[in-house]
LORODO-134754 format. One line per field, with one value per atom (N, C-alpha, C): residue in one letter; chain; atom name; x, y, z. Coordinates in steps of 0.2 Angstrom, whole numbers, plus 2048, in hexadecimal, padded with zeros to 3 digits. Layout:
residues N
residuo <- c(a ...) .
cadena <- c(A ...) .
atomo <- c(CA ...) .
px <- c(X ...) .
py <- c(Y ...) .
pz <- c(Z ...) .
end
This chain:
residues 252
residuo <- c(x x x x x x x x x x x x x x x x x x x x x x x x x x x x x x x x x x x x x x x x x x x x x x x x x x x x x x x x x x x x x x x x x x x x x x x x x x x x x x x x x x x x x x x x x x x x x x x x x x x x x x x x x x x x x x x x x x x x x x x x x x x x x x x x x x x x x x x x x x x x x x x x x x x x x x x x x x x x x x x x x x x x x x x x x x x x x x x x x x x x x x x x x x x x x x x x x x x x x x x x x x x x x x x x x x x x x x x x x x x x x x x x x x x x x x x x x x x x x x x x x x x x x x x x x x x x x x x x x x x x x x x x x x x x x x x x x x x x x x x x x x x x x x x x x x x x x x x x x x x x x x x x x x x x x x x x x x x x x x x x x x x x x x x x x x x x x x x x x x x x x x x x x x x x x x x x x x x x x x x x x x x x x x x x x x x x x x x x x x x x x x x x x x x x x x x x x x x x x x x x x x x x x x x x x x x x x x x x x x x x x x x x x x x x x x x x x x x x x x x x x x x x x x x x x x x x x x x x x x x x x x x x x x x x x x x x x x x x x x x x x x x x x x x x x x x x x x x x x x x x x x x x x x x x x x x x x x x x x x x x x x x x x x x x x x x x x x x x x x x x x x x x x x x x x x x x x x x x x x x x x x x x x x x x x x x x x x x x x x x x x x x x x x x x x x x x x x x x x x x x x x x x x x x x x x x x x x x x x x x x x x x x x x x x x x x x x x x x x x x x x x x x x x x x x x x x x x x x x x x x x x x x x x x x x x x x x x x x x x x x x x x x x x x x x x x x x x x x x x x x x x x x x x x x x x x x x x x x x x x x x x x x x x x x x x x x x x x x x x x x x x x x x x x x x x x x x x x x) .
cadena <- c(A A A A A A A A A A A A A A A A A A A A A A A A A A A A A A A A A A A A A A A A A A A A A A A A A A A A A A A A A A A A A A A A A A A A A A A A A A A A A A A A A A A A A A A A A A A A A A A A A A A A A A A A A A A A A A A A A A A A A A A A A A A A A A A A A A A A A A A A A A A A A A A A A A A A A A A A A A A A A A A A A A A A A A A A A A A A A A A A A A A A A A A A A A A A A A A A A A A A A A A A A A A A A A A A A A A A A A A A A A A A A A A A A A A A A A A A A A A A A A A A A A A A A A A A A A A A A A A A A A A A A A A A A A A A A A A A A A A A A A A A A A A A A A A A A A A A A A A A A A A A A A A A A A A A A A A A A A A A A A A A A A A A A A A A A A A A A A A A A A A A A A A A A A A A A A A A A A A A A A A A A A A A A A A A A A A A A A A A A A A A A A A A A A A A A A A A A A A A A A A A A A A A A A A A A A A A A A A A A A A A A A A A A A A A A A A A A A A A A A A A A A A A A A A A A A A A A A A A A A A A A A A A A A A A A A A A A A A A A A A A A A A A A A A A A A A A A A A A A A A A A A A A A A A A A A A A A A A A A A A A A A A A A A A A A A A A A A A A A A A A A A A A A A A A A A A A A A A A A A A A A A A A A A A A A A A A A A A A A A A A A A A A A A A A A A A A A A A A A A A A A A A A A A A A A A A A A A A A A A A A A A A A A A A A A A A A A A A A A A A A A A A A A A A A A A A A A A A A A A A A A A A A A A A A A A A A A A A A A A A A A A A A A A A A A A A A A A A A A A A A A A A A A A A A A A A A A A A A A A A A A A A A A A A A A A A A A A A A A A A A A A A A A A A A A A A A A A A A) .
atomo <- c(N CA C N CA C N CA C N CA C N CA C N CA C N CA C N CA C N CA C N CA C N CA C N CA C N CA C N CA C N CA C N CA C N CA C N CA C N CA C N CA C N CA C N CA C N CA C N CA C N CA C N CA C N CA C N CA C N CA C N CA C N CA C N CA C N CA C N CA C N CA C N CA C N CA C N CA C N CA C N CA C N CA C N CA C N CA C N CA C N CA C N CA C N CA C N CA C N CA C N CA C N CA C N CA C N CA C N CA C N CA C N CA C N CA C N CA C N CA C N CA C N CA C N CA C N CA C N CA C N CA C N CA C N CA C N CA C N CA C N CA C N CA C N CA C N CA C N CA C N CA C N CA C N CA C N CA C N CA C N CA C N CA C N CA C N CA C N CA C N CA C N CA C N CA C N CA C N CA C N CA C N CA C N CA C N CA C N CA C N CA C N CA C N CA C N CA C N CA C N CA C N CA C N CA C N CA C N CA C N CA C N CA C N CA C N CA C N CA C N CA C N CA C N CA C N CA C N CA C N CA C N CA C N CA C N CA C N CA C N CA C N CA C N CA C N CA C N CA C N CA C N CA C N CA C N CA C N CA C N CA C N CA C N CA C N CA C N CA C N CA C N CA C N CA C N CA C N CA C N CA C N CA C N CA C N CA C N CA C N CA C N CA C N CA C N CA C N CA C N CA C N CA C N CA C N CA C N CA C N CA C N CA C N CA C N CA C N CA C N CA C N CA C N CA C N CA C N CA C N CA C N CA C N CA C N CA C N CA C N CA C N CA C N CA C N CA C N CA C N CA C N CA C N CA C N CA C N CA C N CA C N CA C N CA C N CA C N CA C N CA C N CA C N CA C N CA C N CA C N CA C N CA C N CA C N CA C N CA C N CA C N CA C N CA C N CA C N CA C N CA C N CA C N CA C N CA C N CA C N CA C N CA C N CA C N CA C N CA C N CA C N CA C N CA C N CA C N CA C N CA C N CA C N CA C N CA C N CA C N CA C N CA C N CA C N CA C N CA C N CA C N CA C N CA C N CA C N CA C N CA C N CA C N CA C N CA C N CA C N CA C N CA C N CA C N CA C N CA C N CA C N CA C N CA C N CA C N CA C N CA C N CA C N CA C N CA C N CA C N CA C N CA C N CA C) .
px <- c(A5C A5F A5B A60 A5D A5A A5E A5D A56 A52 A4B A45 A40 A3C A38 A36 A32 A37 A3D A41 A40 A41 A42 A3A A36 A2E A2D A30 A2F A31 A39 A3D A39 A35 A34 A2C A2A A26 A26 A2A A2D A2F A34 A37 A34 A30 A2C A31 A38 A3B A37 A3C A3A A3F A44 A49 A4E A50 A56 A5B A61 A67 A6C A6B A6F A77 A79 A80 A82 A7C A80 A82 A85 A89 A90 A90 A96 A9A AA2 AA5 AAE AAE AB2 AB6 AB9 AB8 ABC AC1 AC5 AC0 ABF AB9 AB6 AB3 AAC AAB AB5 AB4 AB1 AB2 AB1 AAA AA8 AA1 A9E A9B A95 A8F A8C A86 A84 A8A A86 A88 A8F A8F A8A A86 A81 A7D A7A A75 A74 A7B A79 A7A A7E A81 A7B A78 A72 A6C A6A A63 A61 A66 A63 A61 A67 A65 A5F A5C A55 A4F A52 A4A A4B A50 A4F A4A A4C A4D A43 A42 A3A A36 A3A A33 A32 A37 A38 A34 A34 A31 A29 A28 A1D A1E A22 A1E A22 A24 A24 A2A A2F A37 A3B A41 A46 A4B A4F A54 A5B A60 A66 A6C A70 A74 A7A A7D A85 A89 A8C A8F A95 A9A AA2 AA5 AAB AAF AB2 AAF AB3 AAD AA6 AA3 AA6 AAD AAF AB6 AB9 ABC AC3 AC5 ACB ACE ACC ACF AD1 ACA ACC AD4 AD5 ADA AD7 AD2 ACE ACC AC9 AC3 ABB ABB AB4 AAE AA9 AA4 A9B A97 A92 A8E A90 A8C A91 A98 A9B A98 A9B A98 A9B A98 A9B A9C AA2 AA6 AAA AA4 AAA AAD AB3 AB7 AB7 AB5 AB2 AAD AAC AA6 AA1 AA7 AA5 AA2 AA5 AA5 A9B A9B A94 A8F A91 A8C A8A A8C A8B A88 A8B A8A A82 A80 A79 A76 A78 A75 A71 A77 A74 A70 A70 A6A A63 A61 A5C A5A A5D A5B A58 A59 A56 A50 A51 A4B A47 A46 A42 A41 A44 A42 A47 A44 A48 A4B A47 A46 A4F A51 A55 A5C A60 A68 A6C A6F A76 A7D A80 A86 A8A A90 A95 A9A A9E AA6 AAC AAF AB5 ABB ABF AC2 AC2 ABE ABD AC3 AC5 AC5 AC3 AC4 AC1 AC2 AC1 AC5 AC1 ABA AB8 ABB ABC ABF AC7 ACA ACF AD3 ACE AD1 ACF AD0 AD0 ADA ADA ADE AE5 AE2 AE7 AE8 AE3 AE5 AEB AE9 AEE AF5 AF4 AFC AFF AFB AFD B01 AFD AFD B04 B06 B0A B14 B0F B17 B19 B13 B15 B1A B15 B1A B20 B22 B28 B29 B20 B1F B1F B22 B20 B1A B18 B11 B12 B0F B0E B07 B0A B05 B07 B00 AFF B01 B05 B06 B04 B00 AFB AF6 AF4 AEB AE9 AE4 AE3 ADA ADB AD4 AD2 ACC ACD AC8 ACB ACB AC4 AC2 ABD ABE ABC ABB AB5 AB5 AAB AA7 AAB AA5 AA4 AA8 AA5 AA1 AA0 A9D A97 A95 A8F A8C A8E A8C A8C A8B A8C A86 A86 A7F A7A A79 A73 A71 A75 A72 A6F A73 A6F A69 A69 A62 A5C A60 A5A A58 A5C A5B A55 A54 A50 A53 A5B A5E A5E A5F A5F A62 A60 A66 A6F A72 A7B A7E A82 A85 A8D A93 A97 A9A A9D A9F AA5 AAC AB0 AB6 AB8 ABD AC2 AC0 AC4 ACA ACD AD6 AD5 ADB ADC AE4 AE2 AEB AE9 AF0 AF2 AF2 AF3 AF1 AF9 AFE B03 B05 B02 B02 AFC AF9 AF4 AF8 AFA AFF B05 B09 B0B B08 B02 B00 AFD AF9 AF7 AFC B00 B09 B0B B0C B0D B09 B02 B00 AFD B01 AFF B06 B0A B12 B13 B12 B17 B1B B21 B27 B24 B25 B22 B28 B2E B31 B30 B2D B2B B25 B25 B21 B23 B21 B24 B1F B1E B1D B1C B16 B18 B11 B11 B0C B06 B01 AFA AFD AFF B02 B03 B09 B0C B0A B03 AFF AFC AFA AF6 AEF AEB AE6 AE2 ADC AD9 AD5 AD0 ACB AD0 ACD AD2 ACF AD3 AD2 AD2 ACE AD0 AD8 ADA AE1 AE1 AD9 AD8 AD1 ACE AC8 AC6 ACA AC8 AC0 ABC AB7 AB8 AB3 AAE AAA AA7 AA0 A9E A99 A96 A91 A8F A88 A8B A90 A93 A99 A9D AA1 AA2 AA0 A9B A9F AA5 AAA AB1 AB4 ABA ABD AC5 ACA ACF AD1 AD4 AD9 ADD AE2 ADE AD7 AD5 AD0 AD0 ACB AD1 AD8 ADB ADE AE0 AE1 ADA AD6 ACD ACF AD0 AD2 AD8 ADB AE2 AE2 ADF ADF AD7 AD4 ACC ACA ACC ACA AD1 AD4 ADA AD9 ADC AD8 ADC ADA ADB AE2 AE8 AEA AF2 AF2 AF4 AF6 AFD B00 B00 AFC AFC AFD B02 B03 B02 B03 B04 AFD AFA AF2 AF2 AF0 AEF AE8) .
py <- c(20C 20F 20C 208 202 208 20D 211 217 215 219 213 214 20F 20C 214 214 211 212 20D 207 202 1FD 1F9 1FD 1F9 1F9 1FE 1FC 1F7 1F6 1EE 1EA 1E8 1E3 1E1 1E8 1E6 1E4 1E7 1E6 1DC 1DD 1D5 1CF 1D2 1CB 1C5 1C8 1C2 1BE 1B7 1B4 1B7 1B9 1BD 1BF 1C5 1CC 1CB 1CA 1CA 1D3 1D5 1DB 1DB 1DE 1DD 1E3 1E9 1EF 1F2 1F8 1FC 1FE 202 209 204 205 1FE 201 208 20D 20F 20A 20A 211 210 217 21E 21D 224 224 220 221 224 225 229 234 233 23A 238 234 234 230 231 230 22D 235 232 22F 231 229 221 221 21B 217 21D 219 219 21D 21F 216 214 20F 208 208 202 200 204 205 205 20E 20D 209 208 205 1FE 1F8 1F2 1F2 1F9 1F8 1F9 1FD 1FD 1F8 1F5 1EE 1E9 1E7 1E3 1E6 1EB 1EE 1EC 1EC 1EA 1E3 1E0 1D9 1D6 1D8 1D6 1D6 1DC 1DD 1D9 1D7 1D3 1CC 1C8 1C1 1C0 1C5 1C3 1C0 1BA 1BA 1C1 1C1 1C5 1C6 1C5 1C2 1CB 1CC 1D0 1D2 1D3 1D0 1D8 1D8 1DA 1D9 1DA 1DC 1D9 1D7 1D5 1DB 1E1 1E7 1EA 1E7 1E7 1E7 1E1 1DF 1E5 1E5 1E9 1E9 1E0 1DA 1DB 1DA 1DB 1D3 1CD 1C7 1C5 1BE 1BB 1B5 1B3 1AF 1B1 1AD 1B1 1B1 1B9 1B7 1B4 1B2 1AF 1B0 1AF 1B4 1B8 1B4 1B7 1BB 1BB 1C0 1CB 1CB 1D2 1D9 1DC 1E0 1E4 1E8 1EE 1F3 1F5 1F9 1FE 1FF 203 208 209 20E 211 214 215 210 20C 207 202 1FF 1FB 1FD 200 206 204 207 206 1FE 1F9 1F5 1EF 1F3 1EF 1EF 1F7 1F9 1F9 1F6 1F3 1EA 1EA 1E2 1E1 1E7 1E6 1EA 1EE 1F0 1EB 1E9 1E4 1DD 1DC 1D6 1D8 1DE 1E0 1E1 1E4 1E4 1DD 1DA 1D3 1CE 1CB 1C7 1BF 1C1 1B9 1BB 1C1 1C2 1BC 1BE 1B8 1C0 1C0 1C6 1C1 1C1 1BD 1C3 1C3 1C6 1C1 1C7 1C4 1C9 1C7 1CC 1CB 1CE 1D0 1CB 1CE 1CB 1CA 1C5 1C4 1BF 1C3 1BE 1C1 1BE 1BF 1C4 1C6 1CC 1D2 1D5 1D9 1DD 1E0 1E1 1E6 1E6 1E9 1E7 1E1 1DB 1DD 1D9 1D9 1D4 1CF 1CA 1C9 1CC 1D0 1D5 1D9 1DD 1DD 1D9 1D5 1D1 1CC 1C8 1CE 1D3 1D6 1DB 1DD 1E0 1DA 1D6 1D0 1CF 1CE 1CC 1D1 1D9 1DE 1DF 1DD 1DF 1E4 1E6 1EC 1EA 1F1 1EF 1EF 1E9 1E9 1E7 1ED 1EC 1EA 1E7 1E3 1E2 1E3 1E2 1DB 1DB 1D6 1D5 1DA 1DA 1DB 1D8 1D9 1D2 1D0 1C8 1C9 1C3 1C4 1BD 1BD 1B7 1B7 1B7 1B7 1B5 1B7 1B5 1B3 1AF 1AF 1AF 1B2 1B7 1AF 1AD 1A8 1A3 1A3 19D 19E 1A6 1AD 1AA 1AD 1AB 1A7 19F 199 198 199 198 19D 1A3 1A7 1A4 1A2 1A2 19A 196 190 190 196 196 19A 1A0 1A0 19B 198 193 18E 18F 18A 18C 192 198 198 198 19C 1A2 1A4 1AA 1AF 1B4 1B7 1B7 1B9 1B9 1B4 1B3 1AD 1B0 1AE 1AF 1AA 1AE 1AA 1AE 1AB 1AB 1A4 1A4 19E 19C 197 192 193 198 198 1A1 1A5 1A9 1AB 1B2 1B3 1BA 1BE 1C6 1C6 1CE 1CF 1CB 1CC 1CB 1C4 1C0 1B8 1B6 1B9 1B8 1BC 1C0 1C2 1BA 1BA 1B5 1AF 1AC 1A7 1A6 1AB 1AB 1AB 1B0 1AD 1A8 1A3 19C 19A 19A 196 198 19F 1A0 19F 19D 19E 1A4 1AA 1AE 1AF 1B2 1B5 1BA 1B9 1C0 1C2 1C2 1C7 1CF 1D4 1D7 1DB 1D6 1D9 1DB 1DF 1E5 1E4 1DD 1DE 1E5 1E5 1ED 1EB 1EE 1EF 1F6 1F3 1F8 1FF 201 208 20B 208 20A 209 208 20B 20F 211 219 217 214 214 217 21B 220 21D 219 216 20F 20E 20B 202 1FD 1F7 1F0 1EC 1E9 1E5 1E3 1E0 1D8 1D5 1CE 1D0 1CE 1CD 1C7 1C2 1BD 1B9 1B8 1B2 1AC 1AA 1A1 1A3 19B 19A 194 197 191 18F 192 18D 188 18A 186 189 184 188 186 188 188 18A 18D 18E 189 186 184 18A 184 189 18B 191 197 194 18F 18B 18B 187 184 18B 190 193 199 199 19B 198 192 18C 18D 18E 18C 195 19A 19F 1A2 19E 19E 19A 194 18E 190 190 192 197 19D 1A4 1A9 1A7 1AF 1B4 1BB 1C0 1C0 1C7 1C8 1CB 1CA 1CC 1CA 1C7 1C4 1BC 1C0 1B3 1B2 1AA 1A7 19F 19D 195 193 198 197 198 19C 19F 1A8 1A9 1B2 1B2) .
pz <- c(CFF D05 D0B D0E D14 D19 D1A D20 D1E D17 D15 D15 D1D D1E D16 D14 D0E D07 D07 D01 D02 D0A D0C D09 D0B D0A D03 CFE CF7 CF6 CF9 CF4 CF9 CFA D00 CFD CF9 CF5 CEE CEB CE5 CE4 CE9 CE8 CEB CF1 CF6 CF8 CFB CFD D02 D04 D06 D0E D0C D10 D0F D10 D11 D12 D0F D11 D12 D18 D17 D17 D12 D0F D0D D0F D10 D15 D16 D1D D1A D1F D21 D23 D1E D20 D23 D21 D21 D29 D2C D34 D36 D31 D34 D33 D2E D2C D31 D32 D36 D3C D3F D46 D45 D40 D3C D37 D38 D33 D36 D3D D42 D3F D3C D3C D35 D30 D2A D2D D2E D34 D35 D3B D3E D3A D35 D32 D2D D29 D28 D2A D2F D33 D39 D3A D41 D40 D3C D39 D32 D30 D2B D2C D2E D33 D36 D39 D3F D3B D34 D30 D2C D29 D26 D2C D32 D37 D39 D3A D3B D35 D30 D29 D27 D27 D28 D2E D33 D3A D35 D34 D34 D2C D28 D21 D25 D29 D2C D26 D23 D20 D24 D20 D25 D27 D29 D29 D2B D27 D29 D27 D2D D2C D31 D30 D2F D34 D3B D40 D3F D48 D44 D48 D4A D50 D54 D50 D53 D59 D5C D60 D66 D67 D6C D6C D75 D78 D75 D75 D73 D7B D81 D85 D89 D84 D86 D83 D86 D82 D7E D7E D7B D77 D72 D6D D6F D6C D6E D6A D70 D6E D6D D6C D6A D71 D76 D7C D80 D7F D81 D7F D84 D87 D82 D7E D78 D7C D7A D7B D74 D72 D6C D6F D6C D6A D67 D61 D5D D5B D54 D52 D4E D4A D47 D48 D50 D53 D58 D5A D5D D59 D54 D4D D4C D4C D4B D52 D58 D5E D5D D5E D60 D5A D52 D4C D4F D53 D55 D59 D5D D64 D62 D5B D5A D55 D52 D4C D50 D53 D59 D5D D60 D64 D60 D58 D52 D52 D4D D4B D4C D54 D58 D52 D4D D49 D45 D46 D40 D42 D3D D3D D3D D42 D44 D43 D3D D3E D3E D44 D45 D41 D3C D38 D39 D35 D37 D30 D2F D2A D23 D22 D1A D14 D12 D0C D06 D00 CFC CF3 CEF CE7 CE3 CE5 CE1 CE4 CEC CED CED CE8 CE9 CEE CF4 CF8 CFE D00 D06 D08 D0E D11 D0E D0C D09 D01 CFD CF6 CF7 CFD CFB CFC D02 D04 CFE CFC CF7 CF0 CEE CE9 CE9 CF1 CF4 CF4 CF6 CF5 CED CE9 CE4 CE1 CE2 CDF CE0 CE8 CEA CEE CF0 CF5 CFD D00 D08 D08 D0D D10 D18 D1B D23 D25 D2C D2E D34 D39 D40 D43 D48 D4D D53 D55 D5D D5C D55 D54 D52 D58 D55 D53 D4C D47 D46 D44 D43 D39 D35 D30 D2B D27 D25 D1C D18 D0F D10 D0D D0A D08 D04 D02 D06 D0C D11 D15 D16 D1A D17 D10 D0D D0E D10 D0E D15 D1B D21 D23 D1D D22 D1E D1A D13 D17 D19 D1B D22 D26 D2D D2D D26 D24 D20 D1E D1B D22 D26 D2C D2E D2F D35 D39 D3B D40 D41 D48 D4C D50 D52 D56 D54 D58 D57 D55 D50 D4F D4C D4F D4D D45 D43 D3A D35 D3B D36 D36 D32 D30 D37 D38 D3F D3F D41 D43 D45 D4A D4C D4A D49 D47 D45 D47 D45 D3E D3B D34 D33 D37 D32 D2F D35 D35 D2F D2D D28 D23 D20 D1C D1B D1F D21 D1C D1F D1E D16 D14 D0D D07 D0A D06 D05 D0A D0A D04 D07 D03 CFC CF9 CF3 CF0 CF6 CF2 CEE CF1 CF0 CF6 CF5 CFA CFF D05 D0A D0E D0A D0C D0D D0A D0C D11 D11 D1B D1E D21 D24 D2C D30 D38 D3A D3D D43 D48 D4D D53 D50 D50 D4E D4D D54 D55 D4E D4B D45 D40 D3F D3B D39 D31 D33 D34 D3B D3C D42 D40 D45 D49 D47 D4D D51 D58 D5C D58 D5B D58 D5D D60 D67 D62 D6B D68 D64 D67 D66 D64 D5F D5E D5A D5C D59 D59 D57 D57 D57 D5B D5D D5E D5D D60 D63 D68 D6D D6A D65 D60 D5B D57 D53 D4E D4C D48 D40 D3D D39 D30 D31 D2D D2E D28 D27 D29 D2A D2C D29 D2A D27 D22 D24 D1F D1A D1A D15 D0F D11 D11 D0A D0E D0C D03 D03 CFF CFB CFB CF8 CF5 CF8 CF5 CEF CF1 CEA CE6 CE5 CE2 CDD CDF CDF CDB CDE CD9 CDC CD9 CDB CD8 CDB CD8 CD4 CCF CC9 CCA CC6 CC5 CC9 CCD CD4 CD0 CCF CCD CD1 CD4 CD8 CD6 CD9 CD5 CD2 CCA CC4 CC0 CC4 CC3 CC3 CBF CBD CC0) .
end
């Protein structure tokens, strides 16, 4: 329990890392407008007590924020020094996870990403498009929501190396290209070759979604960019390890 000082100092003594990758948190955005205080309890206090015990034993610390920090009221993407304005609660919980976790232990790595996918999860965004075309199901998808996409395993390898570096502070890390969910539904189909006939386009509005969403939340960065791009990331994901269950150009 990242958010129980005295659980944190046990594993800290138990394992003796060299350094912390925090990979937990309250991931639930819509919930989280009605669940407050676990939200914060582990997107916020937990971050600040990992980020305080770390600081007094000289650990690295690397831990992972959201694109949902920002307003979406640029038309550009944003980049690490732009000015956070969340929207919700999820977005809150994570803004003020990043400015406690720094004032603790200035040395930590804050990588902000944004919509995940990748082949162990079977509940990512482009599994389930995929999963939904293959069936023959509608799948809807926003067309005023710009993202900028992320594969977990480039996520990994992009934070693990800027920690072996001793990098520090914000650094933004998702996959080089921007596009709304539907054009990512769109483009994953292509390149897994299936049919996406059944998408179903629509504007956010016509979603069943409760927490608000900026319109553009795309990521860059001014330090580096540090992920391939989304073509290729997409291609390395269907070729690579397609999930289970999912024909993908003559791969189960």
């Amino acid at each position: 329990d990242i958010a129980d000082a005295d659980a944190v100092e046990r594993a800290l003594a138990r394992y003796r890392p060299w350094a912390v990758v925090n990979a937990a948190g309250y991931v639930r955005v819509d919930d989280a407008e009605h669940d407050i205080e676990r939200c914060f309890r582990e997107n916020t206090l937990g971050a600040e007590r990992l980020a305080s015990a770390c600081a007094r034993h000289g650990i690295a610390l690397a831990t992972f924020s959201s694109d949902l920090v920002f307003d979406g009221r640029r038309e550009s993407p944003y980049v690490e020094s732009d000015r956070v304005e969340p929207l919700g609660v999820y977005g809150r919980s994570k803004a003020e996870a990043e400015q406690r976790v720094l004032d603790r232990h200035p040395g930590s790595l804050v990588a902000r990403t944004s919509a995940f996918f990748g082949p162990w999860d079977d509940f990512n965004f482009v599994t389930l498009a995929l999963r939904a075309f293959r069936d023959g199901r509608p799948f809807s998808a926003a067309t005023d929501t710009t993202i900028s996409p992320t594969y977990v395993p480039d996520l990994v390898h992009a934070t693990l190396d800027l920690l072996v570096d001793g990098e520090a502070g914000i650094w933004h890390l998702a996959n080089d290209g921007a596009v709304t969910w539907a054009d990512l539904a769109r483009r994953a189909a292509a390149v897994a070759g299936v049919p996406d006939e059944t998408l179903q386009p629509c504007p956010t509005c016509e979603l069943p979604l409760i927490a608000p969403r900026p319109r553009n939340s795309a990521l860059a960065s001014e330090r580096a960019q540090l992920m391939p791009p989304l073509e290729d990331a997409l291609m390395r994901y269907v070729a690579d390890c397609p999930p289970a269950g999912i024909h993908l150009g003559g791969r189960t």
